[in-house]
C-alpha positions as CSV (number, residue, x, y, z in Angstrom):
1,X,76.3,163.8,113.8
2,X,74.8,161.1,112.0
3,X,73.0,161.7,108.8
4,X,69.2,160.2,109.9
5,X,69.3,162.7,113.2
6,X,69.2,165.7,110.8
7,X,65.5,165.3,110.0
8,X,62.2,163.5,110.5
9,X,62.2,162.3,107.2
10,X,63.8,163.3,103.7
11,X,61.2,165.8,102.7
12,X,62.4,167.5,106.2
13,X,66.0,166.7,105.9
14,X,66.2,168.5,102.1
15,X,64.7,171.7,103.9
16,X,67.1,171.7,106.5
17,X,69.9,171.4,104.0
18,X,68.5,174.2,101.6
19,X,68.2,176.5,104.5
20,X,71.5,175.7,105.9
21,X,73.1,175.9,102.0
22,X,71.3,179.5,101.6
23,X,72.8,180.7,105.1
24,X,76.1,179.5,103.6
25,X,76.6,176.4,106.0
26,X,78.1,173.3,104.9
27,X,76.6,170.0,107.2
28,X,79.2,167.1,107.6
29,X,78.7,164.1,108.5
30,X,81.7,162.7,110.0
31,X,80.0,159.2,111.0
32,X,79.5,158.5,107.1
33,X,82.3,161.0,105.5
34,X,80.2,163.1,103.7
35,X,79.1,166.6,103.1
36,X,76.9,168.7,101.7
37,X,79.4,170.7,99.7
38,X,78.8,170.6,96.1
39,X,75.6,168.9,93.8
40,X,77.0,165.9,94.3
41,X,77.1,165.9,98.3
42,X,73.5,167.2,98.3
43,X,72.3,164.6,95.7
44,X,74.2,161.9,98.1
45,X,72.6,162.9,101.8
46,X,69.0,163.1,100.0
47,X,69.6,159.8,98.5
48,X,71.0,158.4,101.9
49,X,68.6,160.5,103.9
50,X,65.6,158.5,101.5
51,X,67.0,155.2,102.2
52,X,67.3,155.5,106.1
53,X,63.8,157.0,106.3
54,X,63.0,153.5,104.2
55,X,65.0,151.3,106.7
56,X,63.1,153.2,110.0
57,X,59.8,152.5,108.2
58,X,60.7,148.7,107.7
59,X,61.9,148.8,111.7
60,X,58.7,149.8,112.2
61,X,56.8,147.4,110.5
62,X,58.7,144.5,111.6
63,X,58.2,145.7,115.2
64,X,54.1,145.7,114.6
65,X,54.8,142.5,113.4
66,X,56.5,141.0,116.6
67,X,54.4,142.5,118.7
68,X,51.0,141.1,116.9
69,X,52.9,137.7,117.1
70,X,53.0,138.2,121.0
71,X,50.0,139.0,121.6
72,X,48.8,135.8,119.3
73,X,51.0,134.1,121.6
74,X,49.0,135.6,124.8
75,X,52.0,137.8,126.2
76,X,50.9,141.1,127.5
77,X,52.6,144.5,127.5
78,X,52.6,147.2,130.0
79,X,53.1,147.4,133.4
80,X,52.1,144.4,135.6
81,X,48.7,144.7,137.9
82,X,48.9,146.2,141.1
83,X,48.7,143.9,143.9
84,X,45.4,143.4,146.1
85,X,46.9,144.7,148.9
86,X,43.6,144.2,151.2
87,X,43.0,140.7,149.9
88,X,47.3,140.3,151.0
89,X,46.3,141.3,154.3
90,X,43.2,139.4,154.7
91,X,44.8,136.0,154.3
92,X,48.4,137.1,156.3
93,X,45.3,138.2,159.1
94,X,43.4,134.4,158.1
95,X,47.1,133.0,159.2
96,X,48.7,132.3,156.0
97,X,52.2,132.5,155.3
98,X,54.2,134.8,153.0
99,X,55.3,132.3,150.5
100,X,51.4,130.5,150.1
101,X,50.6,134.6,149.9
102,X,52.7,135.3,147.7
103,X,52.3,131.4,145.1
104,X,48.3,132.6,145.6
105,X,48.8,136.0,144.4
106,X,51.6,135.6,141.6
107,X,54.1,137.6,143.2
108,X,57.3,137.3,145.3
109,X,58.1,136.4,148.6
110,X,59.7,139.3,149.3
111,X,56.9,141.9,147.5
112,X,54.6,140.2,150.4
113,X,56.9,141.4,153.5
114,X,57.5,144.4,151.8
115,X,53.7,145.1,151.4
116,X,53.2,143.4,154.9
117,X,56.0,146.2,156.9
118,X,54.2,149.3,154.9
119,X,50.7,148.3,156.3
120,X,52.3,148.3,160.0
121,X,53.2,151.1,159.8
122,X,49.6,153.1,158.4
123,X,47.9,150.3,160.6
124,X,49.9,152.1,164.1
């Protein structure tokens, strides 16, 4: 196990270790090659558990950050709009073919015969 999975954060993280330490259990960390035998391998996972709760906070922020500099930049997140699949059928029914369909709408070629064979078959 790796020593920021133990906990939320260190507050949580020193719990878990005092309850483990009272029920007599000793946590090892084989990823970092520590324990939490003795003072000293307590005082070290609170330390390191303090300084990974500092680096997911800084993660964090610097994700805000790059996703505030997107949308500055106009790119959207989420799922992309559904497609108008009565205004696709009006203009394949006004005689229009799938790739005009599909450059006017802002989808594929391919999403337009898809869309196209799943109406035949409610419109039968």
């Amino acid at each position: 196990m790796k020593l920021d999975r133990l906990g939320r954060d260190t507050v949580d993280m020193v719990a878990l270790v005092k309850e483990f330490d009272n029920m007599g259990v000793v946590v090892k960390f084989m990823d970092d090659g520590i324990s939490t035998e003795g003072a000293m391998g307590k005082m070290v996972v609170t330390i390191l558990a303090a300084v990974a709760q500092a680096e997911r906070a800084r993660i964090l922020e610097r994700t805000n950050e790059g996703r505030e500099e997107a949308r500055a930049k106009g790119i959207q997140f989420g799922r992309k709009p559904t497609v108008d699949r009565d205004k696709l059928l009006e203009l394949h029914q006004e005689g229009i073919g799938a790739t005009e369909i599909a450059s006017q709408m802002g989808i594929g070629r391919a999403t337009v015969y898809k869309i196209l064979k799943e109406l035949e078959f409610k419109l039968d």
